[in-house]
C-alpha positions in Angstrom: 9.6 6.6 21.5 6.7 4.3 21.7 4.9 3.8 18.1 1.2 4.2 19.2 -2.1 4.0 17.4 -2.1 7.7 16.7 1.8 8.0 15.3 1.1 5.2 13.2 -2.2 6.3 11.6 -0.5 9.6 11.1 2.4 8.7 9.6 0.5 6.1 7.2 -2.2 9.5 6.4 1.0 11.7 6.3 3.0 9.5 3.1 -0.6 8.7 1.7 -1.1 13.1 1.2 2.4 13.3 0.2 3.8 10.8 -1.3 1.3 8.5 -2.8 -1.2 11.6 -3.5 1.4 14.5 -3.5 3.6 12.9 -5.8 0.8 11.4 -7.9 2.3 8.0 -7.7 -1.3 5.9 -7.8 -3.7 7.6 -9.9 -6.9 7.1 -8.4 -5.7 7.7 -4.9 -7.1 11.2 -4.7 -10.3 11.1 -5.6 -11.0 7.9 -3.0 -9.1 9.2 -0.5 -11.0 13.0 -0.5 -14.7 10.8 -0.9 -13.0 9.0 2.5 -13.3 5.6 0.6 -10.4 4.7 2.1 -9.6 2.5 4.5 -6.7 2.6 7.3 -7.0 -0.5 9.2 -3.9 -0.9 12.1 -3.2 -4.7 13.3 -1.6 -5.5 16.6 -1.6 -9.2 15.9 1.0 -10.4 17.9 1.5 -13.7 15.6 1.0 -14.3 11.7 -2.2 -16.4 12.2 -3.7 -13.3 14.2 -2.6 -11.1 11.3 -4.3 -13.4 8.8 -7.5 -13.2 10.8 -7.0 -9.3 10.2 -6.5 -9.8 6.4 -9.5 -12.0 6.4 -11.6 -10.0 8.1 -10.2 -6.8 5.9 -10.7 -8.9 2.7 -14.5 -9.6 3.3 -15.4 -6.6 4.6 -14.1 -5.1 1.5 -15.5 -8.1 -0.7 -19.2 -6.8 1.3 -19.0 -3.6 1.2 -19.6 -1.3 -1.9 -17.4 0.9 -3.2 -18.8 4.0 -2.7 -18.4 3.8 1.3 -14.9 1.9 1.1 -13.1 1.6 -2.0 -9.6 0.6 -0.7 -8.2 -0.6 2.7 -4.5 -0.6 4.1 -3.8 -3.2 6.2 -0.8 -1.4 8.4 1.4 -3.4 10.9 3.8 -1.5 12.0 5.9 -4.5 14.0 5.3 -7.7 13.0 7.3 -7.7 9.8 10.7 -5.6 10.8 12.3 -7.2 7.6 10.9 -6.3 3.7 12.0 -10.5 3.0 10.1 -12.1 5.6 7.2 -9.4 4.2 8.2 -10.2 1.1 7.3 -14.2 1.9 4.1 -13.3 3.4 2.4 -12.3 0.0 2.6 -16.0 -0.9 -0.1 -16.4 1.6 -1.6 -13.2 0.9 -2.2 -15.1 -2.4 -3.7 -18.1 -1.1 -5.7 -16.5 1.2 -7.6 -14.3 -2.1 -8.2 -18.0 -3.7 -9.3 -19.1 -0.8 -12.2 -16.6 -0.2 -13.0 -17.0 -3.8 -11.9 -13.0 -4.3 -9.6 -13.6 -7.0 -10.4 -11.0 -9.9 -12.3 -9.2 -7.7 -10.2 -7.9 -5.1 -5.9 -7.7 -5.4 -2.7 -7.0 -2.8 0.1 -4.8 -3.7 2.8 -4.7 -0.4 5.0 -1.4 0.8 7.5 -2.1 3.4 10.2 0.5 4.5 12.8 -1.6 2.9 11.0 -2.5 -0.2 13.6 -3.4 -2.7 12.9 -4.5 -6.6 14.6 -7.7 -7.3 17.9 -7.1 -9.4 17.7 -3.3 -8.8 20.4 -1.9 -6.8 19.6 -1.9 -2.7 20.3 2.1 -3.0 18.2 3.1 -6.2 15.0 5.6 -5.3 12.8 3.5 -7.5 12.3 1.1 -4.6 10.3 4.4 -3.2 7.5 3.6 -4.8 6.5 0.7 -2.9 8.1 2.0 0.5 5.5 2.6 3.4 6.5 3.8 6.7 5.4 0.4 8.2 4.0 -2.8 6.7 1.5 -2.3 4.3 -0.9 -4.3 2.4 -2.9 -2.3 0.4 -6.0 -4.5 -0.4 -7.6 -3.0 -3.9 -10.8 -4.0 -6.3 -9.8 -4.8 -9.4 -12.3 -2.4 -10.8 -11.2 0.7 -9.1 -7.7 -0.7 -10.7 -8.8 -1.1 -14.3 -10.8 2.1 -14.3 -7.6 3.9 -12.6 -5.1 2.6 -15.6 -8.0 3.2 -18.4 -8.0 6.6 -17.3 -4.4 7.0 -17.3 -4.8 5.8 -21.0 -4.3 2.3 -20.2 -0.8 1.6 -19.7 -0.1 0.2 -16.3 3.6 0.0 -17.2 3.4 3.6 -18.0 2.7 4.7 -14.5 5.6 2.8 -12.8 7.8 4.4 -15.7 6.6 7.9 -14.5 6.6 6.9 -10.6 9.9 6.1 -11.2 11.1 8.9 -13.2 9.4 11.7 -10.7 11.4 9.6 -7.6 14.3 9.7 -9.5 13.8 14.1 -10.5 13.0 13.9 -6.4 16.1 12.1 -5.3 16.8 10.6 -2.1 17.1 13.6 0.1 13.8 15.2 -1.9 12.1 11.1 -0.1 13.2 11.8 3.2 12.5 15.1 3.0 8.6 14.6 1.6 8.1 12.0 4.5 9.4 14.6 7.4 7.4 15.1 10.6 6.5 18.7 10.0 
């Protein structure tokens, strides 16, 4: 089956309502996502310098743009990085890229892949879930909308992935796959 623009927007909409939002697992994600202040953006870059022209053009328009009308943007390729390490490498550049526009404590980059994996955590351990996307993901964020998200979550960002982790691990493997089914 060919993955086209409409499969992968609704299976990127489909883990954002049940997973991320469902499941609770980023706790500012409903309240953007029901003001539509979030952005899905889908690349077909065919090389990494095209997808960097994506991510620039994402990052500014974010940078631009206030909150109110977008307050997030995922940055979904669902080809161009079939495996999580070469992903993985990208975010080095992701980094650079921040510096280089000067957005650096104003805007941030968290990464899902499919086969997200935790370094030192066993390949087959759910937490991994919380970072897994059904496609590359690069979930560009202000750092604002961050701070304000942990404060109101009393202010414990390591709290959150302890919970994230604990409800993936009450879900289980089977309870993942299941949440992320085409209905």
């Amino acid at each position: 089956m060919e993955l086209t623009d409409e499969i992968v927007l609704n299976d990127t909409r489909r883990w954002i309502e049940k997973a991320v939002i469902g499941l609770n697992l980023c706790p500012f994600a409903r309240s953007v996502y029901a003001k539509n202040q979030v952005r899905i953006v889908l690349s077909r870059a065919r090389h990494l310098d095209a997808f960097l022209d994506d991510l620039d053009r994402e990052l500014l328009l974010l940078a631009r743009t206030p909150a109110e009308e977008i307050d997030t943007t995922l940055l979904v390729h669902p080809s161009l990085f079939p495996d999580f390490l070469d992903f993985n490498d990208l975010l080095d550049l992701v980094d650079e890229v921040l510096v280089e526009h000067g957005l650096e404590g104003d805007l941030q980059v968290a990464s899902f892949h499919p086969q997200f994996v935790f370094e030192g955590v066993a390949a087959d351990d759910i937490s991994h879930a919380t970072n897994r996307a059904p496609y590359p993901t690069l979930h560009l964020l202000r750092e604002a909308s961050v701070a304000r998200a942990v404060a109101s979550e009393g202010g414990d960002a390591q709290a959150i992935v302890e919970r994230n982790i604990e409800t993936l691990r009450r879900l289980g493997a089977a309870g993942w796959q299941s949440l992320l089914k085409n209905d």
